[in-house]
KEKE-3310 file (N, C-alpha, C; in steps of 0.2 Angstrom, whole numbers, plus 5000, padded with zeros to 4 digits):
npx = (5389:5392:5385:5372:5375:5376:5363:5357:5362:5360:5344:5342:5346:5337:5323:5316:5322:5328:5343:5339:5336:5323:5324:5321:5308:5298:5286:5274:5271:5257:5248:5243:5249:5245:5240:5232:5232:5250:5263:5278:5284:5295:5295:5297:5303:5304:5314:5321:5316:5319:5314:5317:5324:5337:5351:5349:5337:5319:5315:5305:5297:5282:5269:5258:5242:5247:5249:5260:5270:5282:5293:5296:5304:5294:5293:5294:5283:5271:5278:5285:5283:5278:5284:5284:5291:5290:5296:5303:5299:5301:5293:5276:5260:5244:5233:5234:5242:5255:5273:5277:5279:5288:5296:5290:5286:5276:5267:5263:5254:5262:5262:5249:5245:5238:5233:5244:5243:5240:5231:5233:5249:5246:5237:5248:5256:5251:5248:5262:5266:5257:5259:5250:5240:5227:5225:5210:5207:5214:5209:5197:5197:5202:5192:5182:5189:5188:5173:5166:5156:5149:5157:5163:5179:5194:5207:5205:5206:5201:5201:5195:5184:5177:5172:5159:5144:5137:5145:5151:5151:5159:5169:5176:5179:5188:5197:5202:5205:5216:5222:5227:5232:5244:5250:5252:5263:5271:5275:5285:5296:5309:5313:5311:5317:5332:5336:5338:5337:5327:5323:5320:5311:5308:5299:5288:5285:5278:5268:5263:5256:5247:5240:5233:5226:5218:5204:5201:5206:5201:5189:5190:5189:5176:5169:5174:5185:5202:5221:5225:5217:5213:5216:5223:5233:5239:5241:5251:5261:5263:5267:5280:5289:5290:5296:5305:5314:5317:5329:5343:5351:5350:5341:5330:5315:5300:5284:5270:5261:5256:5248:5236:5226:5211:5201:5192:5183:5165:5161:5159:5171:5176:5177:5178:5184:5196:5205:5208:5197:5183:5167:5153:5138:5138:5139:5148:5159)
npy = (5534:5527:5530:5526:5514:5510:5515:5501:5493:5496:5494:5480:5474:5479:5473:5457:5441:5446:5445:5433:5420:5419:5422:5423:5422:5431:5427:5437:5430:5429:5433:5425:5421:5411:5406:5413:5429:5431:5441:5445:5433:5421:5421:5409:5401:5384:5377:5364:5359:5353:5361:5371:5385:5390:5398:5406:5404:5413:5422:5432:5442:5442:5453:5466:5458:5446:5448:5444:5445:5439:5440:5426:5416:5411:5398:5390:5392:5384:5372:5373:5371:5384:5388:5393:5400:5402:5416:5413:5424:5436:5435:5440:5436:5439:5435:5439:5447:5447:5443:5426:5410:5401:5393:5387:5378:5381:5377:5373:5364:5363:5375:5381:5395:5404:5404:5400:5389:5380:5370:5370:5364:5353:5345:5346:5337:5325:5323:5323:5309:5300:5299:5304:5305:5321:5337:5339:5328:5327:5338:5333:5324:5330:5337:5327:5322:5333:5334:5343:5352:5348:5355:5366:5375:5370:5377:5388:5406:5408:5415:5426:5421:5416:5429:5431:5426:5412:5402:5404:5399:5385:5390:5396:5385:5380:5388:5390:5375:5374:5385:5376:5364:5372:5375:5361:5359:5371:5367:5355:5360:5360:5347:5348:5356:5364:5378:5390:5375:5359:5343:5333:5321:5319:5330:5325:5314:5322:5328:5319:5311:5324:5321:5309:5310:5319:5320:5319:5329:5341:5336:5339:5354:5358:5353:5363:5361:5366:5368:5362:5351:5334:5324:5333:5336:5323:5318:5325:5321:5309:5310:5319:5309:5300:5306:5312:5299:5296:5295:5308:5309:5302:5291:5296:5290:5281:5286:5285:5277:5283:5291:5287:5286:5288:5292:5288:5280:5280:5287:5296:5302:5296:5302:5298:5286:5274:5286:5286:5277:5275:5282:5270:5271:5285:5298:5301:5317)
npz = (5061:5073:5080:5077:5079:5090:5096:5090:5098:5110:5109:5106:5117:5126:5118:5121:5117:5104:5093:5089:5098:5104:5118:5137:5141:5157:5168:5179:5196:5207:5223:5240:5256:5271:5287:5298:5289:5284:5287:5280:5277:5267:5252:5242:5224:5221:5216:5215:5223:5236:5248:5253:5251:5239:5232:5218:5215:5212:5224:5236:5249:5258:5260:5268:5273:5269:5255:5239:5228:5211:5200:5188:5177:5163:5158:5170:5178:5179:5183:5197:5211:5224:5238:5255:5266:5286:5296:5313:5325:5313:5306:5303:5310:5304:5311:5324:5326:5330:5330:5325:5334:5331:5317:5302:5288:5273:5256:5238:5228:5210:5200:5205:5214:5220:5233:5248:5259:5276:5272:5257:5255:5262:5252:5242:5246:5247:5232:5227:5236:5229:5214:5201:5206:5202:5205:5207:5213:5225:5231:5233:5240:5251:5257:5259:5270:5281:5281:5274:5264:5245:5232:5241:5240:5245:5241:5242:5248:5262:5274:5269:5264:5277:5281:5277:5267:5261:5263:5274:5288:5283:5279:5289:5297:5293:5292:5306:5308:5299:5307:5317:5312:5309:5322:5325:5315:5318:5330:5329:5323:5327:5328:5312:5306:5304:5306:5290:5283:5278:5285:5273:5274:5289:5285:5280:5285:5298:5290:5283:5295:5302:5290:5290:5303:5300:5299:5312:5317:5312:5318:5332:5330:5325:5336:5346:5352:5359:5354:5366:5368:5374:5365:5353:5360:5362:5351:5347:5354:5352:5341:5342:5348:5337:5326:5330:5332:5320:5309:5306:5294:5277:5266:5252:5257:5255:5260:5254:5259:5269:5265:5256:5242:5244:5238:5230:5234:5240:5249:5266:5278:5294:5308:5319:5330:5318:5309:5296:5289:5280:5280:5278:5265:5261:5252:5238:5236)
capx = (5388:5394:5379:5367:5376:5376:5355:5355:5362:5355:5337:5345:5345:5331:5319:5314:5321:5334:5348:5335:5334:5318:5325:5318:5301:5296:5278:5272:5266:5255:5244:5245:5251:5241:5238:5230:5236:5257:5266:5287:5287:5300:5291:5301:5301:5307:5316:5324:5311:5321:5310:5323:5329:5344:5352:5349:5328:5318:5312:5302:5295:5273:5267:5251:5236:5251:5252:5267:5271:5286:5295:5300:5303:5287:5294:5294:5277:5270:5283:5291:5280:5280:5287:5283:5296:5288:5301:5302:5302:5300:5284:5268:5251:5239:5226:5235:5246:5262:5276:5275:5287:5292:5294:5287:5285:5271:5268:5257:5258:5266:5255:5243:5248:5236:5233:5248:5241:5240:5226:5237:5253:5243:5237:5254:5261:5246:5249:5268:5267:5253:5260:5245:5232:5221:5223:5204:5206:5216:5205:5190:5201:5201:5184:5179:5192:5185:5168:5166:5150:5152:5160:5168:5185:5198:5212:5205:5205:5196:5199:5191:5178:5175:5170:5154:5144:5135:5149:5158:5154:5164:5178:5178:5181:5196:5204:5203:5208:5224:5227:5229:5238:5250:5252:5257:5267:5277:5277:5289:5301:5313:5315:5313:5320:5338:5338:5334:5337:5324:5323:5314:5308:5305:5293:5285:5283:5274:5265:5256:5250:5245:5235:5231:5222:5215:5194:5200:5209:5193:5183:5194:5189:5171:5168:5176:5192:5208:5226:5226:5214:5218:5218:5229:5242:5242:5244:5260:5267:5267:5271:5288:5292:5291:5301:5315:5317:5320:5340:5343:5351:5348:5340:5321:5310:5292:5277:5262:5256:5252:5245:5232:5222:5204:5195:5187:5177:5159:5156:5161:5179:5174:5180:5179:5188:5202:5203:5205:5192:5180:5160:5149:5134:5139:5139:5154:5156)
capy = (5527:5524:5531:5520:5505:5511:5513:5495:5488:5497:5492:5474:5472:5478:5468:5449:5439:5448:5438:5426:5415:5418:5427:5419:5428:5430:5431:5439:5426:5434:5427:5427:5416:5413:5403:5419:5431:5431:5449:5446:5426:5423:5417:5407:5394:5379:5372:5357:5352:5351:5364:5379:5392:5391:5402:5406:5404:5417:5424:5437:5445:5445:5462:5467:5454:5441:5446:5441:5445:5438:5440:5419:5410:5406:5392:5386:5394:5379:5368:5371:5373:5389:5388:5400:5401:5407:5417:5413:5431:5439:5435:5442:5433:5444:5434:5440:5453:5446:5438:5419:5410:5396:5393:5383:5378:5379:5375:5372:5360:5368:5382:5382:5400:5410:5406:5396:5389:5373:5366:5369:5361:5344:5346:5345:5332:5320:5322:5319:5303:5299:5302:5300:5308:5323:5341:5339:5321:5330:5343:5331:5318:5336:5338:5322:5320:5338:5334:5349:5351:5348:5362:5368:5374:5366:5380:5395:5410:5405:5421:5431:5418:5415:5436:5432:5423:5404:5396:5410:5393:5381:5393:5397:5379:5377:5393:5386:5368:5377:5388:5370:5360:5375:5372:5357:5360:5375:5362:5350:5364:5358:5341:5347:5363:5366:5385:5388:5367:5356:5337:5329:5315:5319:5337:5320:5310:5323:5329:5310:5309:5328:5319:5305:5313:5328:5321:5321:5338:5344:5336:5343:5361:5358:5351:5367:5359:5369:5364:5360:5346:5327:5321:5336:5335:5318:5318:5330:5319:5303:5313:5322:5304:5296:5309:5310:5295:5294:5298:5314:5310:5296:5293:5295:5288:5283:5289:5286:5274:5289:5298:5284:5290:5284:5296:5282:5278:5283:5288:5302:5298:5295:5306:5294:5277:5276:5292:5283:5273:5280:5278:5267:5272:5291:5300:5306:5325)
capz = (5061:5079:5083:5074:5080:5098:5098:5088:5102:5117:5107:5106:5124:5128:5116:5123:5109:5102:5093:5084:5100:5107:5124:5142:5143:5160:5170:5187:5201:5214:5228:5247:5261:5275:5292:5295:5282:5283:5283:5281:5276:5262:5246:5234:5220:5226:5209:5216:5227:5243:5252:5257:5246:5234:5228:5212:5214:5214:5231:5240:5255:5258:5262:5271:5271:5265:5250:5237:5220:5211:5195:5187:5173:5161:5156:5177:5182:5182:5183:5201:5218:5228:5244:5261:5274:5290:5301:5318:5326:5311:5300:5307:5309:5305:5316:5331:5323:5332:5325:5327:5340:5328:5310:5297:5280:5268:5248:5234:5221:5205:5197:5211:5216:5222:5241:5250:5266:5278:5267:5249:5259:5261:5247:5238:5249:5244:5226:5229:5236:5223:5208:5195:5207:5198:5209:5208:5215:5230:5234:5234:5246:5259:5258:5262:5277:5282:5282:5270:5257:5239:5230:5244:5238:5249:5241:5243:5254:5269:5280:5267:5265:5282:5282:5274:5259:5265:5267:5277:5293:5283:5278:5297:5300:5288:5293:5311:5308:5297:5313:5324:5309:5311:5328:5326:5310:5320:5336:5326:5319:5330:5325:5306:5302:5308:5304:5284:5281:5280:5284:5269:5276:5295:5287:5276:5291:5299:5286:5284:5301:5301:5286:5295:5307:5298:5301:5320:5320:5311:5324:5338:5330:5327:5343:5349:5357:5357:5353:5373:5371:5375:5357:5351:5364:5363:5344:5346:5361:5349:5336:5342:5347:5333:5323:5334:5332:5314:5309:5300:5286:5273:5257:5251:5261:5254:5264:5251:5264:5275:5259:5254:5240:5242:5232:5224:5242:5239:5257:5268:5280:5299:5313:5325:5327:5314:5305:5288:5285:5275:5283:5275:5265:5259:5246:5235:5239)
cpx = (5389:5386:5373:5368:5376:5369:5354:5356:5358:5349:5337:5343:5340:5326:5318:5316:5325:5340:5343:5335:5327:5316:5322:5311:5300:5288:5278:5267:5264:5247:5244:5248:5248:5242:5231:5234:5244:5259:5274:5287:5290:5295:5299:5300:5305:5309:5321:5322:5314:5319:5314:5325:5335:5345:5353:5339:5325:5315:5311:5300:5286:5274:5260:5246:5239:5251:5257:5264:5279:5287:5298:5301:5296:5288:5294:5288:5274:5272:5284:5285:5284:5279:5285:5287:5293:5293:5301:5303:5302:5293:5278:5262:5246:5233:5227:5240:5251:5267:5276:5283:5292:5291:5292:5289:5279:5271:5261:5259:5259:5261:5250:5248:5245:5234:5236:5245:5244:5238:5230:5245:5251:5241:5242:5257:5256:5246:5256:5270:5260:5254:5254:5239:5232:5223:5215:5202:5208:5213:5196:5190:5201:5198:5181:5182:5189:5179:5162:5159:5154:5152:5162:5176:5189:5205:5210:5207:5201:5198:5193:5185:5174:5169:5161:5151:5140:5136:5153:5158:5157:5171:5180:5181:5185:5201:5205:5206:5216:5226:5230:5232:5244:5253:5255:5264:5275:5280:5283:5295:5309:5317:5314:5314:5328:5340:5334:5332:5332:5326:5318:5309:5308:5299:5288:5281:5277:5268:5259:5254:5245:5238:5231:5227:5218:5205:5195:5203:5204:5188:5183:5191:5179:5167:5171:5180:5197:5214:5227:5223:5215:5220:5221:5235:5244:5247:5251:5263:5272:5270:5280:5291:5293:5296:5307:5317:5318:5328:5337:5346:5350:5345:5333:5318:5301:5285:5270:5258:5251:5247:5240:5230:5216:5198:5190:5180:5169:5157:5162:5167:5175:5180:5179:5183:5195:5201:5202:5202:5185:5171:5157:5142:5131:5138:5146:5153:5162)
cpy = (5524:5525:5527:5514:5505:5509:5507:5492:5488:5493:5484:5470:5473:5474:5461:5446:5440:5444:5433:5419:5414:5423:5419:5424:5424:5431:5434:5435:5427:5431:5429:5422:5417:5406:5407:5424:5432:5435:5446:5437:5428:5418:5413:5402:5390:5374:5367:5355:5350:5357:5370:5380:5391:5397:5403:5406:5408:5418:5433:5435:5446:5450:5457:5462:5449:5440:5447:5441:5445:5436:5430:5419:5411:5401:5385:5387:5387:5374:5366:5374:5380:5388:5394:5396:5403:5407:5418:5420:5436:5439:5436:5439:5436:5442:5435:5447:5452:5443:5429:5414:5404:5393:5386:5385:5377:5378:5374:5368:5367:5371:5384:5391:5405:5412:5399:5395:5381:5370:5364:5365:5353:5342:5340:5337:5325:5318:5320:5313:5298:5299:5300:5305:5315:5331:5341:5334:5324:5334:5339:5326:5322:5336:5334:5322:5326:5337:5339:5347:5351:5355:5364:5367:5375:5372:5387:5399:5409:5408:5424:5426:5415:5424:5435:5426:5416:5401:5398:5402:5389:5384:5392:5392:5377:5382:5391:5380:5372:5380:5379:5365:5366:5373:5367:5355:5363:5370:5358:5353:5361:5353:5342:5350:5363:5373:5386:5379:5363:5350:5336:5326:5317:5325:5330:5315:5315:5326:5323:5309:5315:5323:5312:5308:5318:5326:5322:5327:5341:5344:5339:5351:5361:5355:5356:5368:5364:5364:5361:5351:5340:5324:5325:5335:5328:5317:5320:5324:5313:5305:5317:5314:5298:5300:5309:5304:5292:5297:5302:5313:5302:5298:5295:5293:5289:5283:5288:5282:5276:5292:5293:5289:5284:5288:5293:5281:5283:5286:5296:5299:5300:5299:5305:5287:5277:5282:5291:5281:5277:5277:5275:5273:5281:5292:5303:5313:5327)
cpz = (5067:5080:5082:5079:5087:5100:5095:5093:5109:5115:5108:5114:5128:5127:5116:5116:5104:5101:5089:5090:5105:5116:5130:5143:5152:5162:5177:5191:5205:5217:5236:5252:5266:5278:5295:5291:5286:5280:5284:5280:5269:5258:5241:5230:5219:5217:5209:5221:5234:5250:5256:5249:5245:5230:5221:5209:5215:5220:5231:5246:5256:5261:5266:5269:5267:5257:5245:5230:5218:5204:5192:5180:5169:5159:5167:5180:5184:5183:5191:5206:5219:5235:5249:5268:5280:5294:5306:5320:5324:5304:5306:5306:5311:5311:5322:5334:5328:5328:5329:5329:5337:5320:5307:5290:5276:5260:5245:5230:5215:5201:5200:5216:5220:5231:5245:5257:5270:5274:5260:5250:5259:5255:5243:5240:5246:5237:5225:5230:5234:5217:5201:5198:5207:5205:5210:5214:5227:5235:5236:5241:5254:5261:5261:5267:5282:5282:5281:5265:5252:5238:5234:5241:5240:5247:5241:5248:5258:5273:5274:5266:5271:5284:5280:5269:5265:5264:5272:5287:5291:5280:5285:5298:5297:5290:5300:5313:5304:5302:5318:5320:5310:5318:5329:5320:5315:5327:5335:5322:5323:5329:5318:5302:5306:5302:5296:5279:5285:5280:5280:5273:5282:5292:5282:5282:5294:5296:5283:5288:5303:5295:5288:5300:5306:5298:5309:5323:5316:5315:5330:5336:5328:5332:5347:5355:5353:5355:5358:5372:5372:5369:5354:5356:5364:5356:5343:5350:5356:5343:5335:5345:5340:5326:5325:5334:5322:5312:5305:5294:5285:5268:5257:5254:5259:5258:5261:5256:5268:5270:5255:5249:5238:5241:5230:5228:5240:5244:5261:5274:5289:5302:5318:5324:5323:5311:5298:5285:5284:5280:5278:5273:5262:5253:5243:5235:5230)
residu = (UNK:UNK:UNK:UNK:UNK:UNK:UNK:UNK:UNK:UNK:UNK:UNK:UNK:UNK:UNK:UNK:UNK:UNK:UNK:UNK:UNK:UNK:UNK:UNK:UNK:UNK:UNK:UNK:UNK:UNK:UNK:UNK:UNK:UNK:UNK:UNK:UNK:UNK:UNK:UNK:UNK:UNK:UNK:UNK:UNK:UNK:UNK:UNK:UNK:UNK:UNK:UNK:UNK:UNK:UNK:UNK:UNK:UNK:UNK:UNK:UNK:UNK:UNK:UNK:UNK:UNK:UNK:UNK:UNK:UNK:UNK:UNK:UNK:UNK:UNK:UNK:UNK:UNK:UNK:UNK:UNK:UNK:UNK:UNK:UNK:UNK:UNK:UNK:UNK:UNK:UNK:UNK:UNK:UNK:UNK:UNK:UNK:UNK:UNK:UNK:UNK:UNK:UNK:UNK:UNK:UNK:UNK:UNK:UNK:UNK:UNK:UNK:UNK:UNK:UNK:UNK:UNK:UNK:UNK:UNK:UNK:UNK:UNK:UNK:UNK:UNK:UNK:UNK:UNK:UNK:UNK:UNK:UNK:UNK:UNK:UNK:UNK:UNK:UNK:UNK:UNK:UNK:UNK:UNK:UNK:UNK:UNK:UNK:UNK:UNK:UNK:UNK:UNK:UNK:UNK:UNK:UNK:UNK:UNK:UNK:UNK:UNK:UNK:UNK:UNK:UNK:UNK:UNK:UNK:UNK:UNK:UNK:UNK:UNK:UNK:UNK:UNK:UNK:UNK:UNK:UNK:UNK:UNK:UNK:UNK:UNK:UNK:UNK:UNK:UNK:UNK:UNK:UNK:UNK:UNK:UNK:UNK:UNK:UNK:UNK:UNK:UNK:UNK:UNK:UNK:UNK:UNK:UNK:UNK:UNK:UNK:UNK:UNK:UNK:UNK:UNK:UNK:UNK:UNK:UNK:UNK:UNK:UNK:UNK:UNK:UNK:UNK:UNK:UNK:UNK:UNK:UNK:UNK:UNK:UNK:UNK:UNK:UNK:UNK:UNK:UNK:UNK:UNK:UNK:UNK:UNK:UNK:UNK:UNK:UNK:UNK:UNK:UNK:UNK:UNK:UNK:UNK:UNK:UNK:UNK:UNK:UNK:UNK:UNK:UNK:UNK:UNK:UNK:UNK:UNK:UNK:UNK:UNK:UNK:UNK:UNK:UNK:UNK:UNK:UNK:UNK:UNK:UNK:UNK:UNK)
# end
């Protein structure tokens, strides 16, 4: 009789569900992280939104070719953004196969999991201080400030479709413009990382001018300027000042100003002039 009631229970424990309350079923979330692909970034599910690891949420490690797979929740999969830690020193960038000298942060809006990059980071932050507008809405709002063909898709793999295919020149030009938004992501670590804590609101700040400028950091890389050239160095210059000058701690801080959504605009976004204003006479892409 002991015996019976020993394998009831070991059986018990194993089976999801067990007890009559249903159990926590989990699923596996897997994908890559990439500037170029990201070997040794920390993955994890960012489930209070404050952009660093807590303990208690799950986390991993990317492998080779950045990529990451991780046991959650189903009930959170799409629920809670996935976060990428890049560590200073110790995560490698496959596109130069070193490790990289200053960390960052990347994300994806919630369920969007399969390639965490610069591109899927703005992204998220544009829907954020939007609340209503459409992951389609956002990826179409990229396109247009990129000065991308229709159906380009603004969240994919863009090393591996830079390899090849006839778009493999406008992945080029996305994983290029991601390499020079990193630069200035990692440029700003200082003023907005202190170790694994983020400042909300200063990686917000920068994260809206970074968006703010993204048809002329596009231009800057299909005009075949580097991070060196005068409109990038400038942009950082007013940029670490205008950071450093906001206090570190305090409340929320809303940002949608930076994050316009003008999806609506019929026309394609100018890369000259103001970077916002959308050109006359286009077509919606």
């Amino acid at each position: 009789m002991k015996r019976i009631l020993a394998v009831l229970i070991v059986s018990c424990l194993l089976l999801t569900g067990c007890g009559g309350g249903g159990g926590n079923p989990t699923t596996v979330i897997n994908g890559k992280v990439a500037d170029g692909y990201l070997r040794g970034a920390e993955v994890f599910l960012d489930m209070n939104n404050n952009y660093q690891w807590d303990a208690g949420e799950p986390k991993t490690t990317s492998g080779a070719g950045g990529t990451y797979s991780m046991v959650i929740s189903a009930s959170d999969a799409a629920k809670y953004p996935v976060m990428v830690r890049v560590v200073a020193g110790a995560t490698i960038d496959e596109d130069t196969n070193n490790s990289v000298a200053n960390g960052y942060v990347m994300s994806a809006p919630a369920g969007a999991t399969s390639f965490i990059s610069p591109m899927s980071t703005l992204i998220r932050e544009k829907m954020d201080a939007n609340p209503g507008m459409t992951l389609n809405d956002a990826m179409t709002q990229l396109r247009n400030q990129m000065n991308l063909s229709s159906g380009m898709n603004v969240m994919a793999d863009y090393v591996a479709g830079s390899q090849s295919g006839t778009n493999a020149a406008q992945y080029q030009t996305m994983h290029t413009t991601a390499q020079q938004m990193v630069g200035v992501m990692a440029g700003q670590a200082a003023l907005v990382m202190n170790g694994t804590t983020v400042n909300q609101n200063r990686y917000r700040n920068m994260m809206g001018t970074i968006n703010s400028n993204m048809p002329a950091i596009t231009a800057n890389v299909t005009n075949g300027q580097s991070m060196n050239s005068t409109f990038m160095t400038g942009m950082m210059s007013q940029m670490q000042t205008q950071i450093g000058a906001m206090p570190i701690s305090g409340g929320f801080v809303n940002y949608s100003g930076m994050f316009r959504n003008m999806t609506s605009h019929s026309s394609f976004w100018s890369n000259t002039g103001t970077p916002m204003t959308p050109m006359s006479g286009g077509m919606m892409r």
